[in-house]
Backbone as CSV, one residue per row, in Angstrom:
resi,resn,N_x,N_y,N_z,CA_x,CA_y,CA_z,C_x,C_y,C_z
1,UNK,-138.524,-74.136,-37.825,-138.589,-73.228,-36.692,-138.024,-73.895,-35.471
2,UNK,-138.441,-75.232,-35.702,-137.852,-76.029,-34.363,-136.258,-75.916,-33.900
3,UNK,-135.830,-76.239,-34.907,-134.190,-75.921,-35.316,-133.670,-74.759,-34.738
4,UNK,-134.175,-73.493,-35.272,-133.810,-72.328,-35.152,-133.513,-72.063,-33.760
5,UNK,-134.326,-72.201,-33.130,-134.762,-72.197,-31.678,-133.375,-73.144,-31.226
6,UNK,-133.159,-74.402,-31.441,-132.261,-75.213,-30.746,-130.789,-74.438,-30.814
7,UNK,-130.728,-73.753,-31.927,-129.632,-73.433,-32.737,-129.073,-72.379,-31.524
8,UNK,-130.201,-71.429,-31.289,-130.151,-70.209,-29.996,-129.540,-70.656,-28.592
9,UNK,-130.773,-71.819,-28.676,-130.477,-72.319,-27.123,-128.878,-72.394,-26.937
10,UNK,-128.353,-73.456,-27.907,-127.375,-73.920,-27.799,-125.891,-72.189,-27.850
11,UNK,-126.154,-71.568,-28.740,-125.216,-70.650,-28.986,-125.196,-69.818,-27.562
12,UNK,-126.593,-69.578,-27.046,-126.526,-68.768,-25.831,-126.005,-70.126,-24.422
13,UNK,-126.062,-71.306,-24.587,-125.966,-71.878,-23.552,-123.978,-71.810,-23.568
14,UNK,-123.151,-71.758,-25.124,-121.533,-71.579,-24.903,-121.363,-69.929,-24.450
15,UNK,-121.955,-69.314,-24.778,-121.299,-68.081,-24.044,-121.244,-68.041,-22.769
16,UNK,-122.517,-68.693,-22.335,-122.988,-68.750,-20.914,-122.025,-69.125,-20.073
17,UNK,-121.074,-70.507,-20.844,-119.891,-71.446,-20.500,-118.126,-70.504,-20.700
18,UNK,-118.287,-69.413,-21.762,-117.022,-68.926,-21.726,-117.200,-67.711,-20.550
19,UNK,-117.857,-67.102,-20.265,-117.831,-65.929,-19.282,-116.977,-66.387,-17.988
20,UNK,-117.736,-67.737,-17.197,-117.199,-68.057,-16.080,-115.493,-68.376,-16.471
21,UNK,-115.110,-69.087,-17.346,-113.559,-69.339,-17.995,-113.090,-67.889,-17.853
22,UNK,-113.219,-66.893,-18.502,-112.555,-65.824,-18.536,-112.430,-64.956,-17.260
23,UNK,-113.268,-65.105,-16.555,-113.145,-64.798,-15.340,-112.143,-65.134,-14.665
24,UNK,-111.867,-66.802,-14.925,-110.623,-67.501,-13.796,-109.329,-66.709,-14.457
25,UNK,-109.366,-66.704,-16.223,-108.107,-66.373,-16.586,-107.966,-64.899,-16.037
26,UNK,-108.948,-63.778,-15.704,-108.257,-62.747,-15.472,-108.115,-62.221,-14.439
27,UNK,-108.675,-63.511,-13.150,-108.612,-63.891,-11.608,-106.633,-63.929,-11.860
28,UNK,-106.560,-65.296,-12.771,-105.391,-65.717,-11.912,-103.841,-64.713,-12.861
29,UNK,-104.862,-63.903,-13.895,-103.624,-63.205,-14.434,-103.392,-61.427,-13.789
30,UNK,-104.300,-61.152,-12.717,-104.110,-60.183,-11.827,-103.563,-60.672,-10.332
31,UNK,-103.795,-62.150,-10.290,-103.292,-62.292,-9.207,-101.418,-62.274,-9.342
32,UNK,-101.250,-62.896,-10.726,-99.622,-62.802,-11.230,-99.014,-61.176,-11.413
33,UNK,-99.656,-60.750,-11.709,-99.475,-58.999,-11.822,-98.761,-58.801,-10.395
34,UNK,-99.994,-58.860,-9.633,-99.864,-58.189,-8.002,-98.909,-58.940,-7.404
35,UNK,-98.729,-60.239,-7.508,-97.440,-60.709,-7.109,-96.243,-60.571,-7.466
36,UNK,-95.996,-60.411,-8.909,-94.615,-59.104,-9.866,-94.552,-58.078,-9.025
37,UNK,-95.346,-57.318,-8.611,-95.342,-55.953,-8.440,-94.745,-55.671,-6.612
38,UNK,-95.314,-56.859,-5.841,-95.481,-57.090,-4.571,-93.443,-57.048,-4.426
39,UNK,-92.785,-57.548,-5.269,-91.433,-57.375,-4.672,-91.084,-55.953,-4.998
40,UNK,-91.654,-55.125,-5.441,-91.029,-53.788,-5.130,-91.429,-53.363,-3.592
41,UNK,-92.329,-53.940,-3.313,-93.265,-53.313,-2.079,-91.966,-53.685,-0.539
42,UNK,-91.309,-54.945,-0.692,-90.553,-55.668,0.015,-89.444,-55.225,0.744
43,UNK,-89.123,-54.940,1.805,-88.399,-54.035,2.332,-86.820,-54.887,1.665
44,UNK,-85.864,-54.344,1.862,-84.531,-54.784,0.839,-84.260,-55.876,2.027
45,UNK,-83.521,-56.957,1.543,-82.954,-58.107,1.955,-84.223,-59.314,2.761
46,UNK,-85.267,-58.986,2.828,-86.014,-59.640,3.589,-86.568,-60.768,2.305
47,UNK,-86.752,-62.266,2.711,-87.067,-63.050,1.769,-86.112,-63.502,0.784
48,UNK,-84.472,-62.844,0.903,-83.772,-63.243,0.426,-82.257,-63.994,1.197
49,UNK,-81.875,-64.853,0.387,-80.970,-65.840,1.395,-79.449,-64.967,1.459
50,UNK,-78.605,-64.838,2.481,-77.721,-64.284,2.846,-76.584,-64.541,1.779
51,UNK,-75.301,-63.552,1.236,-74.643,-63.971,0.774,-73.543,-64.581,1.489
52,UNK,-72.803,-65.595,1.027,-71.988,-66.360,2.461,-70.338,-66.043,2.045
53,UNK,-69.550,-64.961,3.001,-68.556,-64.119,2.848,-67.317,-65.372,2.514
54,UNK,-66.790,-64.869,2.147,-65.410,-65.798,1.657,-64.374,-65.780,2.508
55,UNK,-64.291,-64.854,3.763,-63.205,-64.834,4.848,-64.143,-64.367,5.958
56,UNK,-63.677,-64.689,6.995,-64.381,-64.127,8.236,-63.093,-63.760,9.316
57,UNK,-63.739,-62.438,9.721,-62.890,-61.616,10.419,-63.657,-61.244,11.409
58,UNK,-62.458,-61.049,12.877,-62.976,-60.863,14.055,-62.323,-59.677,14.672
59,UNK,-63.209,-58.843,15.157,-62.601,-57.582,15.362,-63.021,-57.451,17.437
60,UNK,-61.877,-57.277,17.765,-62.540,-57.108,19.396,-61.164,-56.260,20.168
61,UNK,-61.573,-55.639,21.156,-60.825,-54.307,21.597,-60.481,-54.907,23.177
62,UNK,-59.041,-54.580,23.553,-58.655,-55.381,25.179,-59.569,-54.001,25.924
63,UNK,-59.484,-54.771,27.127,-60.045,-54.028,28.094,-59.068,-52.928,28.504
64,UNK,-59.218,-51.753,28.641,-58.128,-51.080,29.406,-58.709,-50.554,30.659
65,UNK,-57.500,-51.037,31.744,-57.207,-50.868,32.878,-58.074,-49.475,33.383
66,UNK,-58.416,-49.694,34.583,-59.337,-48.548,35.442,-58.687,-47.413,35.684
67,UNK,-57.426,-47.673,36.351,-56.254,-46.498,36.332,-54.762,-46.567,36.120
68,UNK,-54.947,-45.580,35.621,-53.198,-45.573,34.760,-52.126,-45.536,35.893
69,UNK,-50.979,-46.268,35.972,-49.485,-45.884,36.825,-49.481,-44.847,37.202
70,UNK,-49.028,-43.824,37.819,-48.499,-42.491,37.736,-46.796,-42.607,37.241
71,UNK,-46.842,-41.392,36.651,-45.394,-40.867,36.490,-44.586,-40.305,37.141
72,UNK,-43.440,-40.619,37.578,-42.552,-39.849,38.865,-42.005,-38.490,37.941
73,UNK,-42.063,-37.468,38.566,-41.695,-36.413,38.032,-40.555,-36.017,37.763
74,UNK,-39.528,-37.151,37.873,-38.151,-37.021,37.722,-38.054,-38.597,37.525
75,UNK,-36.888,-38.741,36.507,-36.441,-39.793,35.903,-35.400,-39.991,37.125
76,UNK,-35.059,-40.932,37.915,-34.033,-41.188,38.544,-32.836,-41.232,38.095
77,UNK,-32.694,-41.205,36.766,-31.168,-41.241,36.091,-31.160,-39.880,35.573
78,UNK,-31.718,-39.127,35.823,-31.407,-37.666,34.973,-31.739,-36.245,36.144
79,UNK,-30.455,-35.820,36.505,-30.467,-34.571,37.402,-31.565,-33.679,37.222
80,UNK,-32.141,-32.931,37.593,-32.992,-32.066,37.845,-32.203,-30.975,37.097
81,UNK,-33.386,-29.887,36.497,-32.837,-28.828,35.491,-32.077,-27.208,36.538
82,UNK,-31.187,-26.854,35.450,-30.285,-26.023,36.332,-31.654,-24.795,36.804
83,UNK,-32.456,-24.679,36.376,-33.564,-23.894,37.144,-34.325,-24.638,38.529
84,UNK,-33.824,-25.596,38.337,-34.286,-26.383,39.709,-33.022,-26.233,40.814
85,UNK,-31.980,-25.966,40.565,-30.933,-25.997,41.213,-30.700,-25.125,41.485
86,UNK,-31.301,-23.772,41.422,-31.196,-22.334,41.821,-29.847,-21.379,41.610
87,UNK,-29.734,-20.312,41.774,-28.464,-19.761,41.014,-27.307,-20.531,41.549
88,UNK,-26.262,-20.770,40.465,-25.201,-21.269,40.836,-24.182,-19.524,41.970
89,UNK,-23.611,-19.954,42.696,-22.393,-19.112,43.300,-21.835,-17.972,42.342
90,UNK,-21.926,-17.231,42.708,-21.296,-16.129,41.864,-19.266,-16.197,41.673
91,UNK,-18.607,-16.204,40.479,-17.331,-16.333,39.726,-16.842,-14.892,41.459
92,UNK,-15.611,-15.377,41.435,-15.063,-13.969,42.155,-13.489,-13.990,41.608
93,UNK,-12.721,-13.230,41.733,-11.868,-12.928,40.819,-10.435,-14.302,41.790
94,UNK,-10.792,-14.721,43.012,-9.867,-15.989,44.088,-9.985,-17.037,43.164
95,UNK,-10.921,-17.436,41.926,-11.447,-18.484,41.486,-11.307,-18.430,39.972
96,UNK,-10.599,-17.223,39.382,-10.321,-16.996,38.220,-8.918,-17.522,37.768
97,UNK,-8.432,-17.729,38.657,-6.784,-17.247,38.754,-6.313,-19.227,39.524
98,UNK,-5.546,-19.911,39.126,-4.852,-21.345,39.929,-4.065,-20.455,40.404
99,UNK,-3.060,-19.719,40.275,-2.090,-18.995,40.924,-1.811,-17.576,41.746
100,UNK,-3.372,-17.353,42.249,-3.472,-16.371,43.002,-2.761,-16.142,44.315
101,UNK,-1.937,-15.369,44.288,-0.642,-15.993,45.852,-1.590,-15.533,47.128
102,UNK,-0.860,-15.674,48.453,-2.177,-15.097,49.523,-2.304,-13.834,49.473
103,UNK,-1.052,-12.933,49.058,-1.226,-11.437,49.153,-2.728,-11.046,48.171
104,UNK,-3.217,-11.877,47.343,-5.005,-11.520,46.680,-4.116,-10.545,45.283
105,UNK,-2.661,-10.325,45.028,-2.106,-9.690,44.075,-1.313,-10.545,42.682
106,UNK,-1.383,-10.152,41.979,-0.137,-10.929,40.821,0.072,-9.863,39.947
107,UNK,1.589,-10.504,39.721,1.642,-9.699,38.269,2.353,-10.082,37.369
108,UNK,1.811,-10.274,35.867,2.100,-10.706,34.761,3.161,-9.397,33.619
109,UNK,3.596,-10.412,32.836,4.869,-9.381,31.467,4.505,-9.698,30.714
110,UNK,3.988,-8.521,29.662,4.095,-8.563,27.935,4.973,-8.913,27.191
111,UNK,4.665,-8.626,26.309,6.154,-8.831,25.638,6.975,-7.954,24.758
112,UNK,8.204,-7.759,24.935,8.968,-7.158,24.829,9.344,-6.123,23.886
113,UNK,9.089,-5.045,23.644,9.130,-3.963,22.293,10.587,-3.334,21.739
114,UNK,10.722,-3.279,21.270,12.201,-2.520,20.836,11.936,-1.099,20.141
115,UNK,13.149,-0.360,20.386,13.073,0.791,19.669,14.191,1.613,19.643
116,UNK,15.156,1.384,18.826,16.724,2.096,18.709,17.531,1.974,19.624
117,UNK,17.781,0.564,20.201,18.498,-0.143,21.229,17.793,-0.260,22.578
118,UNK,16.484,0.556,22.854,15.394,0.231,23.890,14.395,-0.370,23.599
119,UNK,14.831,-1.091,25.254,14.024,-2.023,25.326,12.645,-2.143,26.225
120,UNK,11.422,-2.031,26.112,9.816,-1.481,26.706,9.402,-3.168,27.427
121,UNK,8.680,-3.404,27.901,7.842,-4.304,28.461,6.784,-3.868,29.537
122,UNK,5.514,-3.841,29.013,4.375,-3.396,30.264,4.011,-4.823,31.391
123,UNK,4.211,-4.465,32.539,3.854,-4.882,33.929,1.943,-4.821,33.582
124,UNK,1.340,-5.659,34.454,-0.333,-5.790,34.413,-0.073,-6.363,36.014
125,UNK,-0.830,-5.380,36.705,-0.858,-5.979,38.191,-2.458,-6.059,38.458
126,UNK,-2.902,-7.749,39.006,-4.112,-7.946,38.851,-4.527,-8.318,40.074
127,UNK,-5.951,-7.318,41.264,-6.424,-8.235,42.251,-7.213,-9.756,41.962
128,UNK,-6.419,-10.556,41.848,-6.963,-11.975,42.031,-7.912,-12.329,43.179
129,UNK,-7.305,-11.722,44.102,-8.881,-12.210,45.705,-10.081,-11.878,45.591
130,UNK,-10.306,-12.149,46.579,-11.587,-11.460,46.675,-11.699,-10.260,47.851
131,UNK,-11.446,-9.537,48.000,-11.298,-8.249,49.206,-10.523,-7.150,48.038
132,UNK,-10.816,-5.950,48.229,-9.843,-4.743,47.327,-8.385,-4.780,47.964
133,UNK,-8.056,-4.101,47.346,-6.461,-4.042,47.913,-5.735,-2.781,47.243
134,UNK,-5.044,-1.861,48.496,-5.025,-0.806,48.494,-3.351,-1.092,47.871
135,UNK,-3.083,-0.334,46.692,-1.844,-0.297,45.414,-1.487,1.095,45.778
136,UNK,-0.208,1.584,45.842,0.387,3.132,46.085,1.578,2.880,46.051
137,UNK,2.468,2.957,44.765,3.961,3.010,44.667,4.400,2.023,43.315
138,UNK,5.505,1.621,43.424,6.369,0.858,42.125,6.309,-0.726,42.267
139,UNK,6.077,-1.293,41.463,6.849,-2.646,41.232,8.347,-3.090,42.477
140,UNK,8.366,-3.807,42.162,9.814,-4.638,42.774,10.536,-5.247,41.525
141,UNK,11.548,-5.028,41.042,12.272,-5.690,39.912,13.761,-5.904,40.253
142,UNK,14.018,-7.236,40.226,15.443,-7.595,40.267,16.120,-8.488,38.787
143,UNK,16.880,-8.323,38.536,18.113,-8.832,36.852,18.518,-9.793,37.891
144,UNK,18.353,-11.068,36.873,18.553,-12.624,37.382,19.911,-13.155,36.509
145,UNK,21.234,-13.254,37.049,21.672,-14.534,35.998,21.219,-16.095,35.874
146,UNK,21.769,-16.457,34.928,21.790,-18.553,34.408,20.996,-18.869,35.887
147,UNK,22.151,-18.587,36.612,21.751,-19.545,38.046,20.667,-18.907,39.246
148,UNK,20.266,-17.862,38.788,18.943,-17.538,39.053,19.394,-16.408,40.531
149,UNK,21.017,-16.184,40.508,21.321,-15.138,41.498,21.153,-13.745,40.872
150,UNK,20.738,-12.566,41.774,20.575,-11.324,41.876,21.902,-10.843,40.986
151,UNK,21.625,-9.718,39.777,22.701,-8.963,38.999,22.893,-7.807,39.962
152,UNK,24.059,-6.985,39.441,24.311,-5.332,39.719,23.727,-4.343,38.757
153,UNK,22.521,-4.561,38.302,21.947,-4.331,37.925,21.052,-2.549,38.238
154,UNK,21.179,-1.449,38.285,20.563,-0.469,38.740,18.629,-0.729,38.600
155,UNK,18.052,-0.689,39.362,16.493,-0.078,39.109,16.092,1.014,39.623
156,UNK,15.958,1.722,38.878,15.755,3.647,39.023,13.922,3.274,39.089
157,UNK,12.936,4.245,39.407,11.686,4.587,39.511,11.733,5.884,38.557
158,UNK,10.839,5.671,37.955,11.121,7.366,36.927,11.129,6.625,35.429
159,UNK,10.897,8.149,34.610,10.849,7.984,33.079,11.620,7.238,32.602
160,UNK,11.680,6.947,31.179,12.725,6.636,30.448,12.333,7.244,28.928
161,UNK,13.265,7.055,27.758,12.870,7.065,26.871,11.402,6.431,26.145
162,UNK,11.222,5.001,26.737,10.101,4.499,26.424,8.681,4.878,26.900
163,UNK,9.137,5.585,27.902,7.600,6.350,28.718,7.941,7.320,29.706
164,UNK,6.596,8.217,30.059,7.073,8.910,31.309,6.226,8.248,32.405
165,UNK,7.105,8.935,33.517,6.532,8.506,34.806,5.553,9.865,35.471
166,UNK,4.264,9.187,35.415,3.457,10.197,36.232,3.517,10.527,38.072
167,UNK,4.442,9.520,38.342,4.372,9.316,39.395,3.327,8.598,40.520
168,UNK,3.399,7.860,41.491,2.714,7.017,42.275,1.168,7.606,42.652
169,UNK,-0.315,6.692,42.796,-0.669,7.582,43.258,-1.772,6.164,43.838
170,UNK,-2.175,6.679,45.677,-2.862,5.666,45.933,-4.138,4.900,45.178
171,UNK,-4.474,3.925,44.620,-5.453,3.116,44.333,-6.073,1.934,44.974
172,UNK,-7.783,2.167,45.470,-7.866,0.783,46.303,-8.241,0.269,45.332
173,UNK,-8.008,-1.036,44.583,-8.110,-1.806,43.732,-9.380,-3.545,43.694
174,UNK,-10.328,-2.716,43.473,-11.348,-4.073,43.459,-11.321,-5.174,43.290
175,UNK,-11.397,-6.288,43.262,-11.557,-7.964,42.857,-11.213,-7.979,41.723
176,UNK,-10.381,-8.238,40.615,-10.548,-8.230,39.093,-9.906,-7.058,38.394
177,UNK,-9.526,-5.965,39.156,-9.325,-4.759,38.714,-7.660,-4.978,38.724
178,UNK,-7.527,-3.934,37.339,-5.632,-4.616,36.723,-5.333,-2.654,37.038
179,UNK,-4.319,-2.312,37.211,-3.184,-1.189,36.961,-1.878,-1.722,36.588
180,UNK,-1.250,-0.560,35.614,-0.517,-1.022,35.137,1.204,-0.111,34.718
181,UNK,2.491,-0.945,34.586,3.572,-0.392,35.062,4.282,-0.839,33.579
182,UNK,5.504,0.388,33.411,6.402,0.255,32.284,7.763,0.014,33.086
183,UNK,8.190,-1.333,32.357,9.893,-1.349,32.435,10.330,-1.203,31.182
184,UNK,11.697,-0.486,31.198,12.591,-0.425,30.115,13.770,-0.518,30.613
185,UNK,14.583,-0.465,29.623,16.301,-0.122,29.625,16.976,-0.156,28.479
186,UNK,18.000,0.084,28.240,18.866,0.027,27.056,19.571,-1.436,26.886
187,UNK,19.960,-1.399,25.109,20.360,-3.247,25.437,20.878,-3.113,23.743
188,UNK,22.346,-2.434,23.899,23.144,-2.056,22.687,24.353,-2.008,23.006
189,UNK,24.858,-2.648,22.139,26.698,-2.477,23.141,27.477,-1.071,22.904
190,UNK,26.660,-0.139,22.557,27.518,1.120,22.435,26.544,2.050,23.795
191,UNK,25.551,1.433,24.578,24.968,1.767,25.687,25.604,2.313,26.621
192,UNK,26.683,1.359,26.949,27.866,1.922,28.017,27.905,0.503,28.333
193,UNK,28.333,0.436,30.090,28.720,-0.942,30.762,27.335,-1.728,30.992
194,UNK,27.530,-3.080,29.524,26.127,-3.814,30.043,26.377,-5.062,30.750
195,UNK,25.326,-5.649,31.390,25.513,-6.806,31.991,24.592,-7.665,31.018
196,UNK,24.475,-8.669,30.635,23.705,-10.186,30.153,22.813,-10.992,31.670
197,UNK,22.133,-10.462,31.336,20.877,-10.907,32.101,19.641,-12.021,31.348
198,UNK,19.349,-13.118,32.278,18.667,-13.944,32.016,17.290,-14.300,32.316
199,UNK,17.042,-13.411,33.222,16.137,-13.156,33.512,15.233,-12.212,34.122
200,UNK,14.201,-11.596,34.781,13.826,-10.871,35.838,12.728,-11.332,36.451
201,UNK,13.059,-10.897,37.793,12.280,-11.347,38.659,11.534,-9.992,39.272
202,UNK,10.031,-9.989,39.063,9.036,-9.058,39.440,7.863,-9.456,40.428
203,UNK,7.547,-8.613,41.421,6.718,-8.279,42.549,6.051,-7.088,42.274
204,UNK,4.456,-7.714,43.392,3.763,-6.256,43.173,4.227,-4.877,43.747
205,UNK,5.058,-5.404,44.962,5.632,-4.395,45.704,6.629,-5.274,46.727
206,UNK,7.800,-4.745,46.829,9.073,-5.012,48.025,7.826,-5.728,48.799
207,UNK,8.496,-6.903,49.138,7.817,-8.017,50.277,6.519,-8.859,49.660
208,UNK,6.308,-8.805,48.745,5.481,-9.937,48.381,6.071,-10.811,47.605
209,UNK,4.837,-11.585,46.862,5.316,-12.639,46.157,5.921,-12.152,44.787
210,UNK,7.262,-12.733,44.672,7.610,-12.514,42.811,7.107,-14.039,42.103
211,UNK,7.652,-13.020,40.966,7.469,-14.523,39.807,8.660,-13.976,39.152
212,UNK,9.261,-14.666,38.229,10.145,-15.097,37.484,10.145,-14.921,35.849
213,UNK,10.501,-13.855,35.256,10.261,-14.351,33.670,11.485,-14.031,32.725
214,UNK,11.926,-15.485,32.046,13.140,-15.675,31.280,12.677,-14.632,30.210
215,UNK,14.382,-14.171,30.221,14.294,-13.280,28.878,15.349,-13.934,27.986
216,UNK,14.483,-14.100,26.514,14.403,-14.640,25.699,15.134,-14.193,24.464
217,UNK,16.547,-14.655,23.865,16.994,-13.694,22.479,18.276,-12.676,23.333
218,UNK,19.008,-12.674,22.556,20.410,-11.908,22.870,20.261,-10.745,22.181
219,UNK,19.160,-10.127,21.990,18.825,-8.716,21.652,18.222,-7.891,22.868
220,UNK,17.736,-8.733,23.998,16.907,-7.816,25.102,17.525,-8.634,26.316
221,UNK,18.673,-9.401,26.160,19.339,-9.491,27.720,20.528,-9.020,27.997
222,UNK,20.858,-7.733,26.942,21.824,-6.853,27.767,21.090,-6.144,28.201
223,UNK,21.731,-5.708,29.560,20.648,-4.554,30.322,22.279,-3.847,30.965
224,UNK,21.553,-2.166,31.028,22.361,-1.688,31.729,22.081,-0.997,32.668
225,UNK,20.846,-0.488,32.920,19.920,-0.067,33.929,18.230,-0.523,33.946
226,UNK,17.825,-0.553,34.796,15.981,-0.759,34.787,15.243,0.414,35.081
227,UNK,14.208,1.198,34.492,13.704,2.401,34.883,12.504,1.655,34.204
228,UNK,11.625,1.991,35.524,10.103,1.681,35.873,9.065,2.709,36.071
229,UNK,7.540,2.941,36.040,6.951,3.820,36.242,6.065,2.887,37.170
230,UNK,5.574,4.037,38.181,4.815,3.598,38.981,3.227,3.163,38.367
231,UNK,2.800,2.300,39.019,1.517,1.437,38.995,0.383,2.859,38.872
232,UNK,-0.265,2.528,37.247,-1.583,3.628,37.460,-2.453,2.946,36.494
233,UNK,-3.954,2.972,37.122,-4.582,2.486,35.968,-4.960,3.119,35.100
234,UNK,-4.058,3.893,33.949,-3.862,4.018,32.811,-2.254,3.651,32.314
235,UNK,-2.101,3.331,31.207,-0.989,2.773,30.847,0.052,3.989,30.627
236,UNK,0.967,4.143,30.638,2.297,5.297,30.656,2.234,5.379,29.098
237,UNK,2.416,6.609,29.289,3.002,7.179,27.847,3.987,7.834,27.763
């Protein structure tokens, strides 16, 4: 019985001894838990060492200035626009023309038509000035030889085969504004008595300025008379 008893003591005195042991182990195996678990809790990067970059770069911005230059509103090398320069002068018919004579008149020759030994050429009489200018009557036409002296040449006023004559009729004639005159004559040697003419010399009217125009080709410088129609602004028919 003595035994039995010791046998107790002793069996209850090791349990007595493992309780406190198991305690530490499941002290220090919750304390390992909660410390596993504690780095989820850890806000990101804190407790951990920096990674150290392989280049380093510096980024920085200049100061800019308080106030800007101003801009001149014109480039000194470049004129100002033709809307800045306001209407240019108005064209007038003194400024159309290098050869406007002082009479503010001219007059120019077509060229030359044929038709069964007649010969046509229309007169264009143009105010070049600037003021109107009052037109009422014929041309001036004189037959030029080589040397630029006056032929015997007839110039009649009136029809011809190539046109009729309506006869003269006053026109005041504006800046720019043309009327216009027919010369003809015959130029065939079965015509009658011709002369070889080299030229003619035409005016807007007796006493102004002529001009001069060579005639060209031995088909239109026999002449045996000149018949002209007076100045109208419509062309003769």
């Amino acid at each position: 019985m003595a035994v039995r008893e010791r046998t107790r003591v002793e069996h209850g005195t090791g349990a007595g001894r493992r309780r406190p042991v198991m305690a530490v182990l499941m002290a220090g195996a919750l304390g390992l838990s909660l410390s596993g678990c504690a780095g989820f809790l850890v806000p990101a990067g804190e407790g951990e060492s920096e990674p150290t970059p392989s280049f380093s770069y510096r980024v920085h911005a200049d100061k800019l200035p308080s106030s800007f230059p101003s801009v001149p509103a014109a480039l000194p090398d470049r004129p100002p626009t033709p809307s800045a320069q306001g209407p240019g002068p108005t064209p007038t018919g003194s400024t159309t023309r290098a050869d406007c004579p002082s009479s503010g008149v001219v007059v120019d020759m077509g060229e030359i038509e044929a038709a069964l030994g007649h010969r046509a050429v229309g007169l264009t009489l143009t105010n070049c000035g600037s003021k109107p200018y009052r037109v009422d009557g014929y041309p001036s036409v004189r037959a030029l030889d080589e040397a630029g002296d006056p032929l015997p040449v007839p110039v009649n006023p009136g029809s011809s085969y190539m046109g009729t004559d309506p006869g003269p009729k006053e026109v005041m004639l504006k800046p720019g504004g043309t009327m216009r005159s027919l010369l003809a004559w015959v130029s065939t040697p079965t015509g009658g008595d011709l002369i070889e003419g080299d030229a003619l010399q035409i005016a807007p009217a007796p006493g102004l300025e002529a001009r001069t125009f060579p005639l060209k080709g031995s088909d239109v410088r026999l002449l045996d008379e000149l018949n002209m129609t007076a100045w109208r602004t419509e062309p003769s028919r």
